[in-house]
DRENZA-975742 format. One line per 10 residues: number of its first residue (from 1); their letters; for each residue x negated, y negated, z negated of N, C-alpha, C. Coordinates in steps of 0.1 Angstrom, whole numbers. Layout:
N
NUM> A> X Y Z X Y Z X Y Z; ...;
***
This chain:
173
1> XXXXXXXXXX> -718 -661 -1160 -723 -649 -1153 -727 -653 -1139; -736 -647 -1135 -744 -648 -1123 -742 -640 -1114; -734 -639 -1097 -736 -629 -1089 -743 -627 -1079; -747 -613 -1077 -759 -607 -1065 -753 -598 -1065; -760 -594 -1048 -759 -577 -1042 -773 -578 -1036; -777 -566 -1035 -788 -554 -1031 -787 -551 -1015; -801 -552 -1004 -794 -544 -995 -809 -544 -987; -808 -535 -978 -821 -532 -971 -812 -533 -956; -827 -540 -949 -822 -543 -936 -830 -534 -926; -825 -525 -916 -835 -520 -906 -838 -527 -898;
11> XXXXXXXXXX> -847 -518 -892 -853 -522 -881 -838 -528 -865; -837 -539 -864 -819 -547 -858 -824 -543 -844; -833 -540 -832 -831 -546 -818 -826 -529 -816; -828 -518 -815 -816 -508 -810 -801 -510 -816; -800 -515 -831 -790 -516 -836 -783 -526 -824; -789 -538 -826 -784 -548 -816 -777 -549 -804; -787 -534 -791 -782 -529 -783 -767 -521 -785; -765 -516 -796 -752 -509 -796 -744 -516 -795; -741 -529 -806 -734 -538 -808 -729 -545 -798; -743 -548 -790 -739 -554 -776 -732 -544 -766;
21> XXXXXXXXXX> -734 -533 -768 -727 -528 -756 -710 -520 -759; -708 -523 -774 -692 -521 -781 -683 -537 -780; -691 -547 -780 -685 -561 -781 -672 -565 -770; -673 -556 -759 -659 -560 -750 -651 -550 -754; -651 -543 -761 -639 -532 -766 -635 -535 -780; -640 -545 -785 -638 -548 -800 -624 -561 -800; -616 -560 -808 -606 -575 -805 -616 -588 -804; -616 -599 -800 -620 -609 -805 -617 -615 -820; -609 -613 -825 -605 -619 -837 -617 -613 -846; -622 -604 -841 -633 -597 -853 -645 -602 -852;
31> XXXXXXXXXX> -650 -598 -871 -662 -611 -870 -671 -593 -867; -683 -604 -856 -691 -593 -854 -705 -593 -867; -711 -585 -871 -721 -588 -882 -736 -589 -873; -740 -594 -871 -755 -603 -864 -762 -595 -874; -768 -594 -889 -773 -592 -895 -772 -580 -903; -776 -572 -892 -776 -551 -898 -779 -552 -910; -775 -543 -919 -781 -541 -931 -773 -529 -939; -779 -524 -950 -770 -510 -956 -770 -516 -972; -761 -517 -976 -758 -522 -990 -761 -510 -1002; -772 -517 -1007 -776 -507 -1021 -767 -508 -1035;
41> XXXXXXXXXX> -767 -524 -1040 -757 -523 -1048 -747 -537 -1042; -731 -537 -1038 -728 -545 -1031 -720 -560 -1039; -729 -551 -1052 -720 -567 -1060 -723 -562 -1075; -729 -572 -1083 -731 -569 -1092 -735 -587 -1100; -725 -590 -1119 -727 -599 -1123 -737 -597 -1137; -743 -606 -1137 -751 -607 -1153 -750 -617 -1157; -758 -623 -1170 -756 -631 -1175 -768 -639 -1168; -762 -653 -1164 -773 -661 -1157 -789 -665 -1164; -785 -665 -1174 -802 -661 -1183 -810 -653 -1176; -803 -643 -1175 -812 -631 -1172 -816 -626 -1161;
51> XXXXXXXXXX> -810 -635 -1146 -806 -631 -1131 -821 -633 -1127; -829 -642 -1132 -847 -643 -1127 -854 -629 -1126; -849 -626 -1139 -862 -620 -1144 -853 -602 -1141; -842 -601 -1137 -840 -588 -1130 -839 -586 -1116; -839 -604 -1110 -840 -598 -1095 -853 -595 -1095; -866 -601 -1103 -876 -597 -1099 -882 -577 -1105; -874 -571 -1112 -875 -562 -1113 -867 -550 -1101; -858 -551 -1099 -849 -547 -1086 -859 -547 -1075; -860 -557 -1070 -869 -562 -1061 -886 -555 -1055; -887 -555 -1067 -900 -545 -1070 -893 -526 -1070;
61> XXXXXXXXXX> -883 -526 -1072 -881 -509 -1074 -874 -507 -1061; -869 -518 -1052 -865 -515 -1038 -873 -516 -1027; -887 -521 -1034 -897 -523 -1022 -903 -509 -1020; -903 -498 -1029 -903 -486 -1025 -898 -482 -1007; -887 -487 -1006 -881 -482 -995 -881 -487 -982; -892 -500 -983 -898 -504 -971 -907 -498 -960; -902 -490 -947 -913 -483 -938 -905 -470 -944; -897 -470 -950 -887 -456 -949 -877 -452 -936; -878 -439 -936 -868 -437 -921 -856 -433 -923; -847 -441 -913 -831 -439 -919 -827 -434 -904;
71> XXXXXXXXXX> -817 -421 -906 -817 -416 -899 -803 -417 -895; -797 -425 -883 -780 -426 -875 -775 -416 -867; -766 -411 -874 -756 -400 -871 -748 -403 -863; -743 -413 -858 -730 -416 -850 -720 -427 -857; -711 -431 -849 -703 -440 -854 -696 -436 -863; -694 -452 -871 -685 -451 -884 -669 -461 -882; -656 -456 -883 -648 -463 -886 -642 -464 -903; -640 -474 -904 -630 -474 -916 -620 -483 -911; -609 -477 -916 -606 -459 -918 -604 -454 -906; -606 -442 -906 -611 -432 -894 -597 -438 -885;
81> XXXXXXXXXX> -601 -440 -873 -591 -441 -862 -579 -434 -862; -583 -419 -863 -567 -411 -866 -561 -413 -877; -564 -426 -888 -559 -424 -901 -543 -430 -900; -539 -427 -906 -525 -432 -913 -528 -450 -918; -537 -451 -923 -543 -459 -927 -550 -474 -917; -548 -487 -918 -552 -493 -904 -567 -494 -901; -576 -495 -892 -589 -491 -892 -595 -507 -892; -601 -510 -900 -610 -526 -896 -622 -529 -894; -633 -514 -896 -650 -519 -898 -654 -506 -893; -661 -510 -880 -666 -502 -869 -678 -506 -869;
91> XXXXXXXXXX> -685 -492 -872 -698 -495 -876 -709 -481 -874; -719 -477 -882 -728 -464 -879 -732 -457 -894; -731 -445 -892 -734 -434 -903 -744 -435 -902; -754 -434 -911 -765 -435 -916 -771 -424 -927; -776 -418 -928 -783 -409 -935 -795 -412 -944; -793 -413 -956 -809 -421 -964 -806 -420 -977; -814 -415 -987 -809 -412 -998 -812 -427 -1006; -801 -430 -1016 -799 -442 -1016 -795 -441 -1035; -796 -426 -1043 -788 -423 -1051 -798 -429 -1065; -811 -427 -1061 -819 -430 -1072 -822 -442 -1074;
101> XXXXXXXXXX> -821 -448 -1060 -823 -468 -1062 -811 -472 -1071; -802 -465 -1064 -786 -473 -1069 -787 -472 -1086; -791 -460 -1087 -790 -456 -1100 -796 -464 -1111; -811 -466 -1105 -821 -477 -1113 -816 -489 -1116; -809 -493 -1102 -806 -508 -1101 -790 -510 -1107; -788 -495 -1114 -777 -498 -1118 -776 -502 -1135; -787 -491 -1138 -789 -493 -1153 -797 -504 -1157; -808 -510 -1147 -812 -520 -1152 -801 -535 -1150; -793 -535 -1143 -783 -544 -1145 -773 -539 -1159; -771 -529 -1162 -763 -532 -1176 -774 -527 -1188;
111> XXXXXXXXXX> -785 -531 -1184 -797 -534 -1195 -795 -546 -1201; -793 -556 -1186 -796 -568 -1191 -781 -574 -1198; -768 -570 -1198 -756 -570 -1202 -748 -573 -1187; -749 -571 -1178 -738 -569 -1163 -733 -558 -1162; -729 -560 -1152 -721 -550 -1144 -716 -548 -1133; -714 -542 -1126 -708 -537 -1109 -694 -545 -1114; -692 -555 -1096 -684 -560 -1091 -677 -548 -1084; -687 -542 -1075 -680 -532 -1063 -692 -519 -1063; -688 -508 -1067 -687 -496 -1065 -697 -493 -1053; -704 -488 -1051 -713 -482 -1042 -710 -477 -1030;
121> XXXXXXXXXX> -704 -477 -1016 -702 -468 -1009 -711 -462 -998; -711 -451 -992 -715 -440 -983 -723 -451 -977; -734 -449 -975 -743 -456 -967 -741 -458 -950; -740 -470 -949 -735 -477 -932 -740 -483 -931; -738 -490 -913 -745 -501 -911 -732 -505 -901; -725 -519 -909 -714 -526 -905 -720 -532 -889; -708 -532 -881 -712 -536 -868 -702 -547 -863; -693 -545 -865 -676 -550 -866 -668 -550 -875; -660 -564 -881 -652 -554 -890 -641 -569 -887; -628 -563 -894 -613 -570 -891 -616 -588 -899;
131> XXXXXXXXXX> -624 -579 -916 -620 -588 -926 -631 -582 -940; -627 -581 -949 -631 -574 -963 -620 -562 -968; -613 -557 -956 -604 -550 -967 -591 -559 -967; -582 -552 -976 -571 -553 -981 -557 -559 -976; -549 -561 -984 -539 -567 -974 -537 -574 -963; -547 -584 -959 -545 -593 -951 -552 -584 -942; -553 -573 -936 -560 -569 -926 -549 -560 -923; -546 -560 -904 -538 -556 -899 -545 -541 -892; -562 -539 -888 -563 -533 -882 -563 -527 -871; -569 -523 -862 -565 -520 -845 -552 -518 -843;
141> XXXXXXXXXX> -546 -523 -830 -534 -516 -831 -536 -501 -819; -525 -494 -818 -528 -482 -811 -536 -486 -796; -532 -490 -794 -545 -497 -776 -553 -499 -779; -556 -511 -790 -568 -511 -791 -580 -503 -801; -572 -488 -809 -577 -477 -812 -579 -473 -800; -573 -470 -789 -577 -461 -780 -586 -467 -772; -592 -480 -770 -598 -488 -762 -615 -483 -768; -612 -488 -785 -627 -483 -792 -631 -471 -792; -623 -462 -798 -622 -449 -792 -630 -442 -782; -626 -443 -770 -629 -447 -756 -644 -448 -755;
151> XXXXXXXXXX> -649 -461 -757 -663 -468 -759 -671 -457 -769; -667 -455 -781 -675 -455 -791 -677 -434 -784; -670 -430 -779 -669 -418 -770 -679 -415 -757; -681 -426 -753 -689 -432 -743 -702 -433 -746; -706 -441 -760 -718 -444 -764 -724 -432 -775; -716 -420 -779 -716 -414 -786 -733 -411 -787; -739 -406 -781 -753 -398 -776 -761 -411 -784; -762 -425 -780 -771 -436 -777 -767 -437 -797; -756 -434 -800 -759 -437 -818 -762 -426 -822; -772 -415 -823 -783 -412 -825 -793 -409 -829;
161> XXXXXXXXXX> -802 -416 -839 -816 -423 -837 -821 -428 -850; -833 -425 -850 -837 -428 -861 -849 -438 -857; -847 -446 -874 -850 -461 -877 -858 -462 -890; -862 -477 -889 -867 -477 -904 -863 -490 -912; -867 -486 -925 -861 -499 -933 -869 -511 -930; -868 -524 -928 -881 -534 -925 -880 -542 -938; -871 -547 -943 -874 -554 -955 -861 -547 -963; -861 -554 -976 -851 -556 -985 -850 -565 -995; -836 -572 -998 -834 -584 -1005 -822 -585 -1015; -823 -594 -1021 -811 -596 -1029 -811 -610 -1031;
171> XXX> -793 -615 -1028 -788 -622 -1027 -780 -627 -1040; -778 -638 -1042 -774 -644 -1053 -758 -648 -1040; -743 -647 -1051 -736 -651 -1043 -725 -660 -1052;
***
């Protein structure tokens, strides 16, 4: 079996600016992501036969979405700062309907006999994050929730703004 994920990249130099102006409120231990992007499908295996000849189908049904406008709502944490839960990936809400690609690109992956690694989630654009998830991630601690907090309170207005898709790709991994 063969793996790839889906993902459209916007338009990065406002993105950029945000990033740059949350990076002293963020721990250092966190990796920052350089490379905006909103994950269409974030993981998905087939049989290596057949990975040619569907990324070149995918590819073609996501190029629809190039010069589309994606509209940013404000910051995103996971998990929300007040959660119970520890927060690791500080990032931006994003608005863009994403249901019909996902959809295509889902059935034509278990056309070809694959299937979803990972599950689809709410459309974002990662800016910061701890790790991938799961146990080994400790998440802000209360300071430095109130530090991002703080900042991301500060910048609230400037995440905002609407953008557009510039390309989209799929990655073999």
């Amino acid at each position: 079996m063969q793996n790839a994920w889906s993902w459209a990249e916007p338009e990065a130099e406002v993105i950029g600016h945000l990033r740059d102006e949350l990076r002293d409120s963020i721990p250092a231990e966190w990796v920052e992501e350089t490379d905006p992007h909103i994950s269409i499908l974030p993981g998905f295996e087939v049989p290596q036969d057949n990975m040619d000849n569907l990324i070149s189908e995918l590819e073609d049904a996501q190029s629809e979405l190039v010069g589309g406008v994606i509209e940013v709502t404000g910051f995103h944490c996971y998990n929300p700062l007040e959660a119970d839960s520890p927060t690791f990936v500080v990032g931006l809400d994003v608005e863009i309907d994403l249901e019909t690609i996902r959809n295509e690109q889902k059935n034509a992956v278990e056309q070809v006999g694959g299937s979803l690694l990972y599950e689809p989630v709410n459309a974002h654009i990662t800016l910061f994050k701890e790790g991938d998830g799961g146990d080994d991630n400790d998440g802000l601690t209360t300071e430095q929730a109130t530090t991002v907090d703080s900042r991301l309170n500060e910048l609230s207005e400037d995440a905002q703004f609407e953008t557009t898709i510039q390309s989209v790709s799929i990655e073999r991994f």
